[in-house]
N, C-alpha and C positions, 0 to 999 in steps of 0.2 A: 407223321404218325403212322402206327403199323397199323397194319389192315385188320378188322376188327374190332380195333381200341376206338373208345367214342369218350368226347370231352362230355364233363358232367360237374356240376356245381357240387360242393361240400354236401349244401342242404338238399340236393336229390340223391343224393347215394346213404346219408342218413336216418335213424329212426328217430322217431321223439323221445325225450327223452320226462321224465318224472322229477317234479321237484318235491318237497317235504318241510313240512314243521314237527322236528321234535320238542318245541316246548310244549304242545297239546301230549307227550306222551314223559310226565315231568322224569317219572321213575327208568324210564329205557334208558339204557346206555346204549352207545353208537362209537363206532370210530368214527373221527372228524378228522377228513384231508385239508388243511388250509394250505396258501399257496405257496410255505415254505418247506411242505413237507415234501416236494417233490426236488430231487438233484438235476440239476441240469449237467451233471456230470456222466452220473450215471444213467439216468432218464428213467428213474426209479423212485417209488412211493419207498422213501426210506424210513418215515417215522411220523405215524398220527398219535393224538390225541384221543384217548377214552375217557367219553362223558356224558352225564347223565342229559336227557332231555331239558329239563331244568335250566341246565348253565349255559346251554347250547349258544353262541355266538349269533348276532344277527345275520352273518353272512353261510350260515353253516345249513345251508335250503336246499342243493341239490344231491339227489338218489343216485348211487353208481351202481355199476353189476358187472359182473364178473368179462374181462373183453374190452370193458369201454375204454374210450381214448382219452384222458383229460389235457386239454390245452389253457395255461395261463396266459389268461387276455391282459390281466396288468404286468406291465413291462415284458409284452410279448416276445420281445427279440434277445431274450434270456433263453429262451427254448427250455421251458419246465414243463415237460413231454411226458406222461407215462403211459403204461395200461395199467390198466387196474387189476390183479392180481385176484386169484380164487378167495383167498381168505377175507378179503374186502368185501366182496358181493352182499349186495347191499345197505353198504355205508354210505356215510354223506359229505360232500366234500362243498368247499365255499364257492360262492356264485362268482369265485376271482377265476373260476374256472368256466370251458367252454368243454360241454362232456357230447363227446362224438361216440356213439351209437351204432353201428355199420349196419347197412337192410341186410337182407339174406340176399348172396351172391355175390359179397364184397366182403373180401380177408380184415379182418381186423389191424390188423399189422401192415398191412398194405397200406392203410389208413392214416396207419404211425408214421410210417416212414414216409408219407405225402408231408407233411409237417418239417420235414427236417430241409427240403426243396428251398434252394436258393430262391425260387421264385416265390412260395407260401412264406418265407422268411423277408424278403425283401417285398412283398405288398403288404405285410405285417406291421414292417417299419415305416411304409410312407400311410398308413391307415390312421397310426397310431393317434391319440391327441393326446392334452395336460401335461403338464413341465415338468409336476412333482411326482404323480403319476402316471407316466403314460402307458396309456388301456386304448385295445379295442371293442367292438361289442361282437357280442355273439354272432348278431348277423352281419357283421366283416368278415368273421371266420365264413359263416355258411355261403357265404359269396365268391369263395374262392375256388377258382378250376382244375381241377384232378384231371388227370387222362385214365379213362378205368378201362381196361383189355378185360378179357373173359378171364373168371376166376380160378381156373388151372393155370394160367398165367400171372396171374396176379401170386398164386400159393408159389409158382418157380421164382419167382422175380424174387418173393420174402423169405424162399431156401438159400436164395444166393444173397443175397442182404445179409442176413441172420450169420451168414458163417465165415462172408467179408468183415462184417463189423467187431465178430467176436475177437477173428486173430487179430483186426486196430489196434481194439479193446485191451488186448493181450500184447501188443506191441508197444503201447501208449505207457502203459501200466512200467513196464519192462524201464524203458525209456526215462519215465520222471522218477523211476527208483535211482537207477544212472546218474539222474542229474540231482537228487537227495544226498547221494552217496558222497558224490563229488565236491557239493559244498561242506557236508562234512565232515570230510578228509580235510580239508582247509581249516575247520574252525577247530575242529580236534588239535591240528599242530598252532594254532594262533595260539590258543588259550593255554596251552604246554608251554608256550615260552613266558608266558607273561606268571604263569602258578608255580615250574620249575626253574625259578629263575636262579643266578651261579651267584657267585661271592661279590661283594664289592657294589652291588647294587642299592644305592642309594632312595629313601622313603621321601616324595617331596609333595605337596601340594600342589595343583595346575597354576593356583594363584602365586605359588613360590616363584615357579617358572617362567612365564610372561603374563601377558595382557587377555584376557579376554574380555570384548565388548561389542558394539554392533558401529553400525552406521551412522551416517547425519543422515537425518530425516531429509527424504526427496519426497516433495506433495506430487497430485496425481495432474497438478497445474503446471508442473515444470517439466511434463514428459514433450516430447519434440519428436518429428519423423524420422527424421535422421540423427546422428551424434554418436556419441560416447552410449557401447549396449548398457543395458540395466537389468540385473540379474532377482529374480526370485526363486521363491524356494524349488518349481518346475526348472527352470534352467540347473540351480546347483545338482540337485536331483538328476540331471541331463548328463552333465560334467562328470558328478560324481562315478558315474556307471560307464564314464568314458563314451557316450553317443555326442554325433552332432547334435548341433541346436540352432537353431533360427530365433534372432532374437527379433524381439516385439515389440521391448520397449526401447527409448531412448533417454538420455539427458546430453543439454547442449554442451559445449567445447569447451563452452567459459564458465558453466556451472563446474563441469568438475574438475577445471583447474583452482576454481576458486578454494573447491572442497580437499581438493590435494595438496596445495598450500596449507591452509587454515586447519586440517582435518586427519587429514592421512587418507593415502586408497591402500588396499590389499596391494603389495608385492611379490614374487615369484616366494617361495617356499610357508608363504601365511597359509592359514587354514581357516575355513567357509566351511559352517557344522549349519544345517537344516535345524531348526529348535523350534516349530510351529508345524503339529498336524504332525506331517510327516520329519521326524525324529531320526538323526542319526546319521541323514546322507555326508558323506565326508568327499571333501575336494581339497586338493592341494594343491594352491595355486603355481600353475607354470608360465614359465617368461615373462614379458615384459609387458601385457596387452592391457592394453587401458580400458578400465570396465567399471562398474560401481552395481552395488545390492540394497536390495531392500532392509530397512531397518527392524530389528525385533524378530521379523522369520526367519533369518539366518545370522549365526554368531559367528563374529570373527575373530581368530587365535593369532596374535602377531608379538614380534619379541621373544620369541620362544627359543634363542641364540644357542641356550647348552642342550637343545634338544634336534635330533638329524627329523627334516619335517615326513620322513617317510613313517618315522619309528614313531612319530607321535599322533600320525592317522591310523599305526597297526593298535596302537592304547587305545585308541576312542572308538574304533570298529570293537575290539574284544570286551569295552562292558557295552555296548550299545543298547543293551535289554535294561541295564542299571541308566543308562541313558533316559530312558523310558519312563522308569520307575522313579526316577526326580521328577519328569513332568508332573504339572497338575492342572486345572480348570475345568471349568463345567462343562460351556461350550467347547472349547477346542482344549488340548494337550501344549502345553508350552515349557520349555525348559527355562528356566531361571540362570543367568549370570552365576549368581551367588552361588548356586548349588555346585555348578559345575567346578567352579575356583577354589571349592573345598573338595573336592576329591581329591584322594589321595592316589600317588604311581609309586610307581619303583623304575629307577632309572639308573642302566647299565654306562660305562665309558662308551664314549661317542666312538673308538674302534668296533667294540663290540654291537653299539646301535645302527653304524652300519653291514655289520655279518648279518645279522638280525634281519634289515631290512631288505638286502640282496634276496637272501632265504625266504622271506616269505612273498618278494616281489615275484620270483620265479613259481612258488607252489600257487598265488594268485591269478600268474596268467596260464598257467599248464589246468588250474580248474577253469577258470572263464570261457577255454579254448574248448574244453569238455560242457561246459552250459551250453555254448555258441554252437556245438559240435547235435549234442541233444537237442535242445529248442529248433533247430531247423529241419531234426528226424522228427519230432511233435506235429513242427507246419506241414512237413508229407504227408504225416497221415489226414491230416486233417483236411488236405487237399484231394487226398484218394478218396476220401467218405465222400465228399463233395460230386467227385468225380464218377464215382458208379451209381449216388443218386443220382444224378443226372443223365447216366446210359441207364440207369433203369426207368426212367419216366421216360422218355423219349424214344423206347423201343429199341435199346441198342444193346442192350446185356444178354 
């Protein structure tokens, strides 16, 4: 540590802070910060609530002013981080928050950016407790150790903060428009082929065309250490987006020969559609690898001979949202057999389904190459914020 700088707990470098009952003041109205109103994107109070004393929320009890730091204690390793903005001063935000205060001689902002520290992040997360909720308490936060240097120091560290994070900010911004663009440029030409489609193109049903159906049911009493992988909807999901995967589960040698005999498995050109929760992932099964899936979360399209299997995963990406909008249930979203079998395509000659398919094989991986190209100028930055937090608490900026 540099010379001068002296360690200090949260709750020594803090003031107290005021809590509040607006239902004693029924007719005031108030902005109310709860814990959704803040982005963890932007680290910004984007949108409160105006309301009367009266209706006020039981959690809606502590006093902000203008400066203060709010940190959300539930599910802290979200980083819902702001300051509290001029216009706010003296509003009330929910107790899901931990509102830091800075004494005189401690930058406000310096305070901000203590919070974003690998370390105040990672004693956040081994603090944390509850499965459905995990929260820490107020005095977790106030227990945690800041390096606080003199405050001319402390105002250069948050000049060079401020105007590293903004170009990020600004390069980030840049970046995921790139990789907006990029996907769609892809769906703009997908859906061009399937709305401008040429002469000769025939109107058929999924059910005209083959089979769609699931699995034979595997209980959770026949899985085994080793054997034959067994695929859910995470794995197809895996597949689908072309990553490795490490499978987890098994079934034995003789189960799914038994099941291959009697049953049928997936063969190289079948197609594996996600139909639970997650809707829409598409895999096309390639070669010859012996594997078996979960019944009902994933459906599977076999038989499907007058159709090229590339050109009948570019149909089922292009209405994926109509994919969606078949689902139904309470608890979870599930597509239905039946629905899908009624859908109607249009289906060009198998010469032209494979032009089709070439064409959009290559504009697929020229965008994926552009996501893959993006997403990893995202992780730099993301690593450079990391990285000059880090020479800024430790005296190295």
């Amino acid at each position: 540590m540099k010379k001068g700088w002296k360690t200090k707990t949260l709750g020594e470098v803090l003031e107290k802070t005021e809590t509040v009952n607006p239902l004693q003041s029924p007719n005031a109205e108030f902005d109310y910060i709860d814990v959704s109103s803040v982005s963890n994107t932007t680290f910004e109070i984007e949108e409160t609530q105006r309301l009367k004393g009266k209706d006020a929320p039981s959690r809606a009890r502590k006093l902000v002013r203008t400066n203060d730091v709010i940190f959300a204690t539930i599910r802290p390793t979200l980083q819902r981080i702001a300051v509290v903005p001029e216009h706010l001063d003296k509003q009330v935000c929910s107790t899901g928050y931990f509102v830091l205060r800075p004494r005189q001689g401690i930058d406000h902002r310096f305070v901000f950016y203590s919070l974003f520290t690998e370390n105040f992040i990672g004693q956040m997360e081994s603090l944390q407790k509850g499965a459905s909720y995990p929260a820490v308490t107020d005095g977790d936060v106030r227990a945690q150790e800041i390096p606080v240097p003199p405050l001319v120091e402390q105002q250069r560290i948050v000049g060079l903060l401020d105007e590293a994070f903004e170009g990020i900010a600004s390069a980030k911004a840049n970046a995921e428009k790139n990789l907006q663009n990029a996907r769609a440029l892809f769906e703009s030409h997908l859906q061009s082929v399937f709305t401008q489609r040429g002469p000769g193109w025939v109107e058929k049903s999924l059910e005209e065309l083959g089979t769609i159906t699931s699995s034979k049911r595997i209980f959770k009493s026949e899985y085994v250490e080793s054997g034959v992988p067994f695929y859910r909807t995470k794995e197809i999901k895996q597949l689908a987006n072309g990553r490795d995967i490490t499978t987890e589960l098994f079934i034995s040698e003789a189960r799914y020969k038994e099941i291959k005999t009697g049953f049928g498995v997936p063969k190289e050109g079948d197609i594996l559609l996600t139909a639970i929760g997650t809707i829409g992932e598409i895999w096309v099964v390639e070669g010859d690898n012996d594997f078996y899936f979960k019944d009902g979360n994933v459906l599977w399209l076999k038989e499907f001979t007058s159709i090229n299997p590339g050109f009948l995963k570019y149909v089922l990406v292009s209405f994926v949202e109509s994919l969606n909008k078949m689902a139904h249930g309470s608890a979870y979203s599930a597509l239905p057999i039946q629905r899908l079998n009624a859908h109607r395509i249009f289906l060009p000659s198998k010469a032209e389904q494979e032009d089709i398919v070439a064409t959009l094989d290559t504009l697929s991986e020229e965008t994926q190459n552009l996501a893959r190209l993006y997403e990893r100028k995202l992780a730099a930055l993301e690593a450079l914020k990391k990285s000059l937090l880090h020479q800024a608490f430790y005296g190295e900026l």
